[in-house]
N, C-alpha and C positions, 0 to 999 in steps of 0.2 A: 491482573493487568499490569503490574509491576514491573516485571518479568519483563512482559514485548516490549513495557518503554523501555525500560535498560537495553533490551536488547537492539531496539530501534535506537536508542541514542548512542550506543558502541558502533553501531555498523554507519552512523550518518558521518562518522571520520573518518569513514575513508570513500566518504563520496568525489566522487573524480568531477568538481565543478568550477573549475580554472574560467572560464568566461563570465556566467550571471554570478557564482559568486554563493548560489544559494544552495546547501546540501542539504538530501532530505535523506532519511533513516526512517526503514519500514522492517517491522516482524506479523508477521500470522502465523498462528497456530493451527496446526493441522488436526483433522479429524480424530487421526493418531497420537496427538498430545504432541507432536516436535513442532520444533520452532524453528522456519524458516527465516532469513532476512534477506531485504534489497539494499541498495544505495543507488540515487541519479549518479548516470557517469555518462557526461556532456563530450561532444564531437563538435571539434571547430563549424561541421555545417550540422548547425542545430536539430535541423529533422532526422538526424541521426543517431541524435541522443538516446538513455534509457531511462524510465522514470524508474523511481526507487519503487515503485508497487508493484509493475512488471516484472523487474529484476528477482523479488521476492519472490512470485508466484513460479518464475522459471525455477529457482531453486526448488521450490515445496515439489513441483513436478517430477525433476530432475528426480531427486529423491523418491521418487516414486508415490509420492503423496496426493490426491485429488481434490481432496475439499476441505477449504478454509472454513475456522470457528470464529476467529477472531483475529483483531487489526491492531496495529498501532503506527502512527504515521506522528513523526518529528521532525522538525524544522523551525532553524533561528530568525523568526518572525513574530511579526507583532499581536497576532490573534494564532490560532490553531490555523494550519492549512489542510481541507479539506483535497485529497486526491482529485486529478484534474478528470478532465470527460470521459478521456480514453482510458484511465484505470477505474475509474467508476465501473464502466463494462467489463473491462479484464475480472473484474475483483464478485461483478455480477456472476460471471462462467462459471466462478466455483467457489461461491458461498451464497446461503439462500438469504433470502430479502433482512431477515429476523438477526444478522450478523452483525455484531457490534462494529463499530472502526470505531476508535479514539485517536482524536488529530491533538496533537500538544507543544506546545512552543516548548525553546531550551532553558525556559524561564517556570516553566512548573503550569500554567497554565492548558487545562485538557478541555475538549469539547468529545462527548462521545453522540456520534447518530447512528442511525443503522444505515446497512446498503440500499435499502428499499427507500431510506428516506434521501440518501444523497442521491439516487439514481430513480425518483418515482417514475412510472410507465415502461422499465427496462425492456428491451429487446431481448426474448428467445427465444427456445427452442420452440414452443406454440405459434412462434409468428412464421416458421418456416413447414407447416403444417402442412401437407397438400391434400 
């Protein structure tokens, strides 16, 4: 786990967060053993922005990569910040319930839960069953 924080806390400098002010730095490991990253990079009209867990998972794609093993999510706050709604599901598409995420402030503090836990009842592919 070492590893994605490092790597989560290299990529969260160069998060593009000129307005809130607040940069977040994500790595997941692929199936394949590589290590993707994201960074939030904020647009003056907000709903435009990108969350640093999104950002990650396009890269692992990009790459040719499918399915996450494992998380790390960093940001200079006062508790670990847990990925928001809409990457909870991103992060549900391609990694199973049993997938670690460790959230950790730039102060050394970690909280690790699983996806199943940040995301209990998740939406999928069973719900659009016909």
């Amino acid at each position: 786990m070492t590893d994605l924080l490092d790597a989560a806390r290299a990529v969260r400098d160069n998060a593009h967060a000129p307005y809130s002010r607040f940069k977040v730095g994500v790595a997941i490991r692929a199936a394949s053993g590589a290590v993707h990253v994201g960074c939030n990079v904020e647009n003056v009209s907000y709903p435009e922005g990108t969350c640093a867990e999104a950002g990650a998972i396009a890269a692992m794609i990009a790459a040719g990569d499918t399915e996450l093993t494992e998380v790390a999510v960093i940001a200079d706050a006062p508790a670990p910040v847990p990925p928001c709604g809409g990457c909870r599901q991103r992060l549900a598409e391609f990694g199973a319930g049993t997938v670690r995420v460790t959230m950790a402030t730039t102060r050394g503090e970690t909280l690790t839960m699983t996806i199943a836990e940040l995301l209990p009842g998740a939406f999928d592919q069973s719900h659009m069953a016909r």
